[in-house]
C-alpha positions as CSV (number, residue, x, y, z in Angstrom):
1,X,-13.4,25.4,27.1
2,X,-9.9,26.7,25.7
3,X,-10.1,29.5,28.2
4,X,-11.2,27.0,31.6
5,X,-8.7,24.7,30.5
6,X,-5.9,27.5,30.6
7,X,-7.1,28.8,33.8
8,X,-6.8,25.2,35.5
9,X,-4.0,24.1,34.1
10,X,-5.7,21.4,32.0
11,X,-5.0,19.7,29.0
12,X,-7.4,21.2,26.2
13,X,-9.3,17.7,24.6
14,X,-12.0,19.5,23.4
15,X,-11.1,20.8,20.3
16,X,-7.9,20.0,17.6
17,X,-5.4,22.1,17.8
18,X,-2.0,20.1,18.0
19,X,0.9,22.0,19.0
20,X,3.1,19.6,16.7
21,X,3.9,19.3,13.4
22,X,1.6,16.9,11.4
23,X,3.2,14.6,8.8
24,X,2.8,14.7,5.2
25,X,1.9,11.0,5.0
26,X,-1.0,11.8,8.1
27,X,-2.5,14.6,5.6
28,X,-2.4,12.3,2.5
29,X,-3.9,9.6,4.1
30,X,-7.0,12.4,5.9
31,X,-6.8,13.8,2.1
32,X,-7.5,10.1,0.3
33,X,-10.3,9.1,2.8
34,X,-11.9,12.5,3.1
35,X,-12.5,12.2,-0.4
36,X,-13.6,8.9,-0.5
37,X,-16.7,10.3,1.4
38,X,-15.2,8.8,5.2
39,X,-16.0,12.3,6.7
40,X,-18.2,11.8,9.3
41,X,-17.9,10.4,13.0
42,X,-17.9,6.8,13.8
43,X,-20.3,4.6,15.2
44,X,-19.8,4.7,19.0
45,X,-18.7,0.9,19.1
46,X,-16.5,2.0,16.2
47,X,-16.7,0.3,12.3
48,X,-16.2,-3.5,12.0
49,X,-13.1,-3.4,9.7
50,X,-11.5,-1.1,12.6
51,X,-12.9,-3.7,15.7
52,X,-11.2,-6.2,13.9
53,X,-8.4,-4.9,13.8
54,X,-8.3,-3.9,17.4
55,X,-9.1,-7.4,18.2
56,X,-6.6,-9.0,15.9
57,X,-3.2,-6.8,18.1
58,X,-5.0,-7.5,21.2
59,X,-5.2,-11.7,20.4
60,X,-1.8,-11.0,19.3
61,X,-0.7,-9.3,22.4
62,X,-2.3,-11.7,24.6
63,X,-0.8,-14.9,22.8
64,X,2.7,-13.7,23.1
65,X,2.4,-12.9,26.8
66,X,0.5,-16.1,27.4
67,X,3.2,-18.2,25.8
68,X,6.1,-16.4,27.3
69,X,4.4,-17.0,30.5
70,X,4.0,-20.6,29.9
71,X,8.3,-21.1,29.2
């Protein structure tokens, strides 16, 4: 895949290897909840305690742009 994407040009999404620095507070926080056990993928529609929160900035989002439509 690396090799395809270089030949086309592409943007590599197929595997992690950022060409940025990573923060110390990023690896603490991977660090803390790798060894809480939290090391496996998600459910596809993603965990309830992350769906909420989703839900929560997008009501949030929504409310601000419906009342600043409104005035």
């Amino acid at each position: 895949m690396s090799r395809m994407a270089a030949e086309e040009g592409a943007i590599n999404l197929s595997q992690g290897f950022p060409d940025f620095p990573v923060s110390q507070e990023l690896i603490e926080l991977i660090y803390k909840n790798m060894t809480a056990g939290h090391n496996q993928y998600a459910p596809m529609p993603g965990t309830p305690a992350l769906r909420k929160s989703i839900a929560d900035v997008v009501l949030k989002h929504i409310s601000v742009k419906l009342i600043l439509k409104t005035k």
